[in-house]
DODRENGU-35151 format. One record per residue (C-alpha): residue in one letter; x, y, z. Coordinates in steps of 0.001 Angstrom, whole numbers, padded with zeros to 6 digits, m for minus. Example, Ala and Ser with C-alpha at 12.3 -4.5 7.8 and 13.67 -1.06 7.14 Angstrom:
{gumar->a; east->012300; north->m004500; up->007800} $
{gumar->s; east->013670; north->m001060; up->007140} $
// end
This chain:
{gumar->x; east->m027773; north->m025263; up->m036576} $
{gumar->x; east->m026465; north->m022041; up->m037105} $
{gumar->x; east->m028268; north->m019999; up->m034119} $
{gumar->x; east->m026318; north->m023054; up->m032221} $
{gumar->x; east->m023060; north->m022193; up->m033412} $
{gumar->x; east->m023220; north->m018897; up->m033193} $
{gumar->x; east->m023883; north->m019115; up->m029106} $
{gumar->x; east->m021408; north->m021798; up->m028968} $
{gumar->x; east->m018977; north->m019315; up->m030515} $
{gumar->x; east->m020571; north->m015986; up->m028036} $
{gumar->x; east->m020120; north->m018899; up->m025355} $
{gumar->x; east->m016233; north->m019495; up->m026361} $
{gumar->x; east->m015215; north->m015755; up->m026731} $
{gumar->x; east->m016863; north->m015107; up->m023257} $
{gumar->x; east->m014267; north->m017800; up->m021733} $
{gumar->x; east->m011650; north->m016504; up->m023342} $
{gumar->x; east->m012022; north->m013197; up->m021552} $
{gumar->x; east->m012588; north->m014200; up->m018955} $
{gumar->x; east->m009498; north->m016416; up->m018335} $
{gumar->x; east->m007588; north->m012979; up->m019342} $
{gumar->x; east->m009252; north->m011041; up->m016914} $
{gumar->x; east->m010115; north->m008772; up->m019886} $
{gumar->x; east->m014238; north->m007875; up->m019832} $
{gumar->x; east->m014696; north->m005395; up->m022604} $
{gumar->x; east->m014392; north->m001850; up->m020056} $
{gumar->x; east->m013401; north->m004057; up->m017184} $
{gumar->x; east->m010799; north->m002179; up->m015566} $
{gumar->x; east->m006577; north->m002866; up->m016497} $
{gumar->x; east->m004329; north->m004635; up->m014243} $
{gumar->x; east->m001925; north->m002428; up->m012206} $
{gumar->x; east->001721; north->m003381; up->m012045} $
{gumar->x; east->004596; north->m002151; up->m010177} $
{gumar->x; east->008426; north->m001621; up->m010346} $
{gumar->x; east->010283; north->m000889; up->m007265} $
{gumar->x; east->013453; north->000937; up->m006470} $
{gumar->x; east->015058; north->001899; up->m003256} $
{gumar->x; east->016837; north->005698; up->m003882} $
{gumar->x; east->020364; north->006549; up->m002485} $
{gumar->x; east->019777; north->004967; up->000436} $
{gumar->x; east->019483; north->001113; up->m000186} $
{gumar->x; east->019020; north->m001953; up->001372} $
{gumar->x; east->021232; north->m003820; up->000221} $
{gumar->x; east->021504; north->m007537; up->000188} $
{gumar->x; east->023768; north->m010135; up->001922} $
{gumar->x; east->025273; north->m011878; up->m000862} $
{gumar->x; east->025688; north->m011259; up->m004525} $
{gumar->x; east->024486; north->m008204; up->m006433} $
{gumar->x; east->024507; north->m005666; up->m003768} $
{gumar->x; east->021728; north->m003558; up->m006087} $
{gumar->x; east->018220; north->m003254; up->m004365} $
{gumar->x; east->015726; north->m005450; up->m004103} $
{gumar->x; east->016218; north->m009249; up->m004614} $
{gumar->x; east->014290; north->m012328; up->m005744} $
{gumar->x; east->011847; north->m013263; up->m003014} $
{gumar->x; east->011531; north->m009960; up->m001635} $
{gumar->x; east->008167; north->m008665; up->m000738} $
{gumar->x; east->006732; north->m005611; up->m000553} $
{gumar->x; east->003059; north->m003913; up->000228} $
{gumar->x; east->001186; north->m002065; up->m002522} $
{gumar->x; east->m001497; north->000684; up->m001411} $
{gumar->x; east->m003629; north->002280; up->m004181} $
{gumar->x; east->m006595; north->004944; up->m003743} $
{gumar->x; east->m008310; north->007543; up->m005542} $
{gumar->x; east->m009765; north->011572; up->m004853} $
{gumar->x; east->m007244; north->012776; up->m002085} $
{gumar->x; east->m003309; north->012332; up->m002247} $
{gumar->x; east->m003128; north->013502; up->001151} $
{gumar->x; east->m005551; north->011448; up->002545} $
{gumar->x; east->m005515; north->007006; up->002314} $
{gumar->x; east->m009700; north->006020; up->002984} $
{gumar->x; east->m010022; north->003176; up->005213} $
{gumar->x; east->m010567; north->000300; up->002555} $
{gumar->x; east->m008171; north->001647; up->m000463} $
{gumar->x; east->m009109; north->m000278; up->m003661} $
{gumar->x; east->m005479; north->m002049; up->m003206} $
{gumar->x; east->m005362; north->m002403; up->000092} $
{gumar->x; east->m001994; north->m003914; up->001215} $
{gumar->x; east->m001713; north->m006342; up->m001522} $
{gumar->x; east->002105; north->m008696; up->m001173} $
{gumar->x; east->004103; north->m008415; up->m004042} $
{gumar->x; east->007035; north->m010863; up->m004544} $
{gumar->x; east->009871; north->m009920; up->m006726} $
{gumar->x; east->010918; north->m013271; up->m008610} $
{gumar->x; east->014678; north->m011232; up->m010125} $
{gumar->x; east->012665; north->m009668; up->m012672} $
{gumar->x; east->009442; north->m008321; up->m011719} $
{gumar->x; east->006828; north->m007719; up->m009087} $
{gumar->x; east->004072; north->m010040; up->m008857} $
{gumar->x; east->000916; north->m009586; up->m006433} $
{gumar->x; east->m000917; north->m012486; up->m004093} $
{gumar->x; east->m004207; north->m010899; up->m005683} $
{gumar->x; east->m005247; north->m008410; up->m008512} $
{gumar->x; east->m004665; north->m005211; up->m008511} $
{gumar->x; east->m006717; north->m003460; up->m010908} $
{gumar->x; east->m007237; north->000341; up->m011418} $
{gumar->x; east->m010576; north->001855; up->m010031} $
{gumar->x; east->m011412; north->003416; up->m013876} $
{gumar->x; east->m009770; north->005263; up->m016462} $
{gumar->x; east->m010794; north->008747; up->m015418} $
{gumar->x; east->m009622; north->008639; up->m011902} $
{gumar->x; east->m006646; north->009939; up->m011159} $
{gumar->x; east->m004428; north->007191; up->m008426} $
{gumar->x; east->m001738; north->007595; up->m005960} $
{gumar->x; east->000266; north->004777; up->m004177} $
{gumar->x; east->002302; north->003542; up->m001164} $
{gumar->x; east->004511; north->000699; up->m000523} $
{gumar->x; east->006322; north->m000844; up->002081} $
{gumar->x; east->009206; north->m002640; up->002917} $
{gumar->x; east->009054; north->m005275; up->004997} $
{gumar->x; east->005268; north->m006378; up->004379} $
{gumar->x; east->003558; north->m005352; up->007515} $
{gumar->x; east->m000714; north->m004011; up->008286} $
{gumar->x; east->m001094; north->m000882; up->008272} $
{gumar->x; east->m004264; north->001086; up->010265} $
{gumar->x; east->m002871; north->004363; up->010703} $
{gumar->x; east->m000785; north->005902; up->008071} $
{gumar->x; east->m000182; north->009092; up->009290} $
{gumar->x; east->000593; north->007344; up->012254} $
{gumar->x; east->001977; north->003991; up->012061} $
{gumar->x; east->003646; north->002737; up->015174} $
{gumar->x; east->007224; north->001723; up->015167} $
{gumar->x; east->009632; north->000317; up->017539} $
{gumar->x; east->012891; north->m000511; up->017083} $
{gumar->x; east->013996; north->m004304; up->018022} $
{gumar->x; east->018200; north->m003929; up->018098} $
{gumar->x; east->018516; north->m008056; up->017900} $
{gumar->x; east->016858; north->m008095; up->014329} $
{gumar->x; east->018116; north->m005324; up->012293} $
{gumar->x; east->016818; north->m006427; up->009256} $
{gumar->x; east->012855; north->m006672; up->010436} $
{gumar->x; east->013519; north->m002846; up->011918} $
{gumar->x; east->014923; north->m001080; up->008835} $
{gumar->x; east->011206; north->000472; up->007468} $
{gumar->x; east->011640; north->001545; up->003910} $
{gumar->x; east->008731; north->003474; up->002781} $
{gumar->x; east->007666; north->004100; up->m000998} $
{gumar->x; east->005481; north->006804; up->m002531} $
{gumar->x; east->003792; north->008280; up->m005809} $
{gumar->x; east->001546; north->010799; up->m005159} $
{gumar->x; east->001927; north->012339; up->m008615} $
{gumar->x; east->m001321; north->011342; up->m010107} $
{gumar->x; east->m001160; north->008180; up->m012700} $
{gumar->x; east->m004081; north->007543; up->m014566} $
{gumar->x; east->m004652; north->003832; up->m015853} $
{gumar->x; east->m003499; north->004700; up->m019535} $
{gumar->x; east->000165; north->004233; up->m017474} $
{gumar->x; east->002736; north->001384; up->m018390} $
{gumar->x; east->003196; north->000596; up->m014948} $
{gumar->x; east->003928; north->002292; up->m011261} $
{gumar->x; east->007116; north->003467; up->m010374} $
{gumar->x; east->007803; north->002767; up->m006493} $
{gumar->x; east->011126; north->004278; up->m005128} $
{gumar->x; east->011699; north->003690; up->m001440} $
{gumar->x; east->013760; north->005776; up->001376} $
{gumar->x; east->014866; north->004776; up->004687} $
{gumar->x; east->012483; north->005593; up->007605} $
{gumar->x; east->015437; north->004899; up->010148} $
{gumar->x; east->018869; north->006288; up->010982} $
{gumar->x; east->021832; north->004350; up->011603} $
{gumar->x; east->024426; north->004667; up->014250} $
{gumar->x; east->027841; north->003854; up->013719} $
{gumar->x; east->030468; north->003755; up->016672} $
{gumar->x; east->034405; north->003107; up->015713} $
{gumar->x; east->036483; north->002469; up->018728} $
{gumar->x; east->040686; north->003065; up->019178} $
{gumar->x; east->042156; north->002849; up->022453} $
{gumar->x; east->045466; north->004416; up->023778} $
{gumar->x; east->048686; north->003136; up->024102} $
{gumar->x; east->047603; north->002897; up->028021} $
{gumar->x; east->046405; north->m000724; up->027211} $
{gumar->x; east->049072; north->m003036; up->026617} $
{gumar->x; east->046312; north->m004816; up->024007} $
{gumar->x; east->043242; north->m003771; up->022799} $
{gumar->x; east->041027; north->m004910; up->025727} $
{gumar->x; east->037581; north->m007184; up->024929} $
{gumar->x; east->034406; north->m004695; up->024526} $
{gumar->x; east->031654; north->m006107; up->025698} $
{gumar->x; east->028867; north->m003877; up->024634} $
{gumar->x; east->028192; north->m000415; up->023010} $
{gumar->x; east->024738; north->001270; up->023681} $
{gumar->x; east->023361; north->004660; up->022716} $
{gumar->x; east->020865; north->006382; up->024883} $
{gumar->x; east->017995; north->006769; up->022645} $
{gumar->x; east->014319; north->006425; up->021958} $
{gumar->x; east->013450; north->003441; up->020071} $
{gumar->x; east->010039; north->003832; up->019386} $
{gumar->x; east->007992; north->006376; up->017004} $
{gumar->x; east->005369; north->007017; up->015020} $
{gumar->x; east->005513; north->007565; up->010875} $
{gumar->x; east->003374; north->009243; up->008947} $
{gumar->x; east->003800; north->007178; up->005992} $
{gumar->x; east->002293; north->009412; up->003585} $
{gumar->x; east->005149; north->012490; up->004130} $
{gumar->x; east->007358; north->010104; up->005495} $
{gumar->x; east->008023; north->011983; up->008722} $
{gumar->x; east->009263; north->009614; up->011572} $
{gumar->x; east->008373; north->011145; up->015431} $
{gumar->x; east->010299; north->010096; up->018212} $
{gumar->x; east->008113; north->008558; up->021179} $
{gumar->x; east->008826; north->007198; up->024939} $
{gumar->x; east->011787; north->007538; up->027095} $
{gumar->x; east->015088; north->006964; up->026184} $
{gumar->x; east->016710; north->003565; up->026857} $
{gumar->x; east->020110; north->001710; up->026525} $
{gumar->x; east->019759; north->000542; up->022552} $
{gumar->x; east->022516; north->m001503; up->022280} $
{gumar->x; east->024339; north->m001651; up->018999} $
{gumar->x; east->025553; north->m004795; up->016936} $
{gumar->x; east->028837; north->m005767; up->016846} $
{gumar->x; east->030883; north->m005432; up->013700} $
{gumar->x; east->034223; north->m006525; up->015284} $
{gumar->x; east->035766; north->m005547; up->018355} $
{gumar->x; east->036140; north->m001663; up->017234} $
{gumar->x; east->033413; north->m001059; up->014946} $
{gumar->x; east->029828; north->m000996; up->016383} $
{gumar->x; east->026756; north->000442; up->014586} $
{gumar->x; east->022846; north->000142; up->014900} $
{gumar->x; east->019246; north->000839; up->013772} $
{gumar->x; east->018000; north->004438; up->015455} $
{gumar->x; east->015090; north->006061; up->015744} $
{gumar->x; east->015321; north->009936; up->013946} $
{gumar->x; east->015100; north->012212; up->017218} $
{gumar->x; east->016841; north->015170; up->018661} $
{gumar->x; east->018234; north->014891; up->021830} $
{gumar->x; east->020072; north->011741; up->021475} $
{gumar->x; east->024055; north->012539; up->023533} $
{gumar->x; east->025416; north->009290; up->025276} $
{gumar->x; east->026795; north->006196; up->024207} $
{gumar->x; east->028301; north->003731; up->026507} $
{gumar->x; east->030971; north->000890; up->025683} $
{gumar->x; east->031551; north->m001719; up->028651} $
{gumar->x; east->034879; north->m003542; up->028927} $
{gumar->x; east->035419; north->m005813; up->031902} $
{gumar->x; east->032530; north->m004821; up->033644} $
{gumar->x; east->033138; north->m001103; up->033453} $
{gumar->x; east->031310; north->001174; up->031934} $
{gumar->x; east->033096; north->004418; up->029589} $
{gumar->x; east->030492; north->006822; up->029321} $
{gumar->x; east->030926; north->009522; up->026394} $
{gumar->x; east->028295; north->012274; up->026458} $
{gumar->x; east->027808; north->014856; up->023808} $
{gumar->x; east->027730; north->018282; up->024387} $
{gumar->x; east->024590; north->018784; up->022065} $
{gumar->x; east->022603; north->016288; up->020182} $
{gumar->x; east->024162; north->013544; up->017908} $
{gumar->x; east->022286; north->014218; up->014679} $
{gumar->x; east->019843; north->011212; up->013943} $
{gumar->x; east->018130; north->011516; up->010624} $
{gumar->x; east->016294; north->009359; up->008262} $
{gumar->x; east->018443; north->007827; up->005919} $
{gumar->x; east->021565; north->009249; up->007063} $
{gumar->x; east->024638; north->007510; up->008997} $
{gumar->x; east->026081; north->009077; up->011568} $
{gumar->x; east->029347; north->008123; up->012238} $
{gumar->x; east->030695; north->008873; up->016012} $
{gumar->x; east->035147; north->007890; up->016078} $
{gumar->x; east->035729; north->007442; up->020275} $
{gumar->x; east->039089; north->006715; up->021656} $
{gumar->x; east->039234; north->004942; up->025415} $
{gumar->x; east->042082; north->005688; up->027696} $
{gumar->x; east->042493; north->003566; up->030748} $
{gumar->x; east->039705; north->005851; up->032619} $
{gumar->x; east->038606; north->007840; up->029868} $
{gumar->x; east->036630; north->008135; up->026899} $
{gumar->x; east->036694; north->010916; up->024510} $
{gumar->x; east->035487; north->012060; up->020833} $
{gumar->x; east->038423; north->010908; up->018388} $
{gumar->x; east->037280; north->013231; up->015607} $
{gumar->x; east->034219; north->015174; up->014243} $
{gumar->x; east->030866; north->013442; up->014513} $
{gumar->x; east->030229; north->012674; up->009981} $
{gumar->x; east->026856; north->012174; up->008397} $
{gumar->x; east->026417; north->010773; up->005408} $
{gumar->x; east->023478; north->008548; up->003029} $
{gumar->x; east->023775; north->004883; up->003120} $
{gumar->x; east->024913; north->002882; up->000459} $
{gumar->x; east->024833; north->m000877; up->m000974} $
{gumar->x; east->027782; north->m001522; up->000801} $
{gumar->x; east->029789; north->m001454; up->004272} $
{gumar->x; east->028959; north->m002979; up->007523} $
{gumar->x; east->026702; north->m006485; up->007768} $
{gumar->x; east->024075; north->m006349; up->010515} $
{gumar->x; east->021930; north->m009060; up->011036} $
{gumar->x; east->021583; north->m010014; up->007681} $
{gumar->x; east->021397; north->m006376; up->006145} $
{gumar->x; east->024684; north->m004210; up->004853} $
{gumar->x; east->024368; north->m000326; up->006149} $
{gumar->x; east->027765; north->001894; up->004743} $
{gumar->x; east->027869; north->005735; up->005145} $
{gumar->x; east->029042; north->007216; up->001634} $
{gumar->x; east->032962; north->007648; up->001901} $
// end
């Protein structure tokens, strides 16, 4: 009897470990917590912090080379859902051993990834929210004896912002139809140093309406970037730049125009500022340059 209890009691204690997860040596759980730095995305309605419950981001973990992501990390793109509290992933996510030193990536929104020092990215100006790639990093070194994994994200894109006044030439402000900036709206990222490249030719990206006078947009970071054109009643008021209109990650640039009856001209001097967790809603998403 007692060789029989004594396996039924191995037998239990090997269960119980198993339902944990915890093998004697078997490797500890990774968790995450997430952040999103002075730029944030902010949220539609009610605490205009960071991230909110049922938002999901993509968790990339790998070992020997902080520069360099192998082709099948041992977290490879794993969904984590925020529930309000904390981040919990579709699958485990378990660190490789306790000597190895880790580094990690997330993303924001959850999308695959094959390149990462060159991920392809274009910009889709009717869905704001899906085009705003934040991008999260820790390429410190964490060993597994750490608490959990600090993620803060950035903003891959810029934002344009467009404020219209019109003369006393109009006897009321007139209808605008449309605002667009001559731009580039696709790139490539380099996720790792979170450099955005400007590809293609530069197209009419048209810009979502705030109200009447206030326009602003999603942008690819580029140089090079001078015209914007507002259409009222069919006709089109080109303004062009005499250099570039700075577009930078994480930045708004704010561009003040005021339309005569035949003219367009620069208001004021071009601003740039970080975003912040409040201002303008587009799409579904709130984008504010700091006052």
């Amino acid at each position: 009897m007692k060789p029989t209890i004594k396996y039924l009691l191995a037998a239990a204690t090997l269960l119980s470990l198993s339902a944990c997860g915890k093998f004697p040596g078997s490797p500890r759980e990774i968790t995450v917590t997430a952040a999103i730095g002075p730029q944030t995305k902010v949220e539609t309605t009610g605490n205009q912090s960071a991230f909110e419950a049922g938002d999901q981001i993509a968790v990339y973990a790998w070992t020997n080379s902080k520069t360099t992501i192998p082709a099948s990390p041992m977290v490879n793109g794993v969904v984590n859902t925020f529930d309000g509290d904390k981040w919990t992933p579709a699958a485990p996510m378990r660190w490789a051993d306790e000597a190895s030193i880790h580094y990690f990536l997330g993303l924001w929104p959850v999308q695959t990834v094959t390149v990462f020092k060159a991920h392809p990215y274009t910009l889709d100006p009717a869905d704001q929210a899906a085009s705003d790639l934040l991008v999260a990093t820790n390429l410190e070194g964490l060993l597994s004896s750490e608490s959990s994994v600090e993620l803060v994200f950035d903003h891959m894109m810029a934002k344009l912002k467009v404020n219209l006044a019109f003369k006393n030439q109009w006897e009321t402000a007139p209808t605008v139809a449309s605002v667009t900036a001559t731009a580039k709206k696709t790139a490539t990222v380099d996720l790792l140093a979170k450099a955005v490249t400007a590809t293609g030719d530069a197209v009419k990206v048209d810009l979502a309406k705030t109200d009447n006078a206030s326009w602003a947009g999603l942008q690819v970071p580029q140089e090079g970037m001078k015209t914007v054109t507002v259409t009222i009643d069919g006709q089109a008021f080109v303004y062009t730049h005499g250099e570039s209109i700075p577009l930078a990650s994480g930045k708004v640039t704010t561009l003040n125009l005021l339309l005569g009856r035949d003219t367009i001209e620069l208001a004021s001097d071009i601003s740039i500022a970080d975003w912040t967790s409040q201002g303008d809603d587009l799409n579904g998403k709130i984008f504010k340059p700091t006052e």
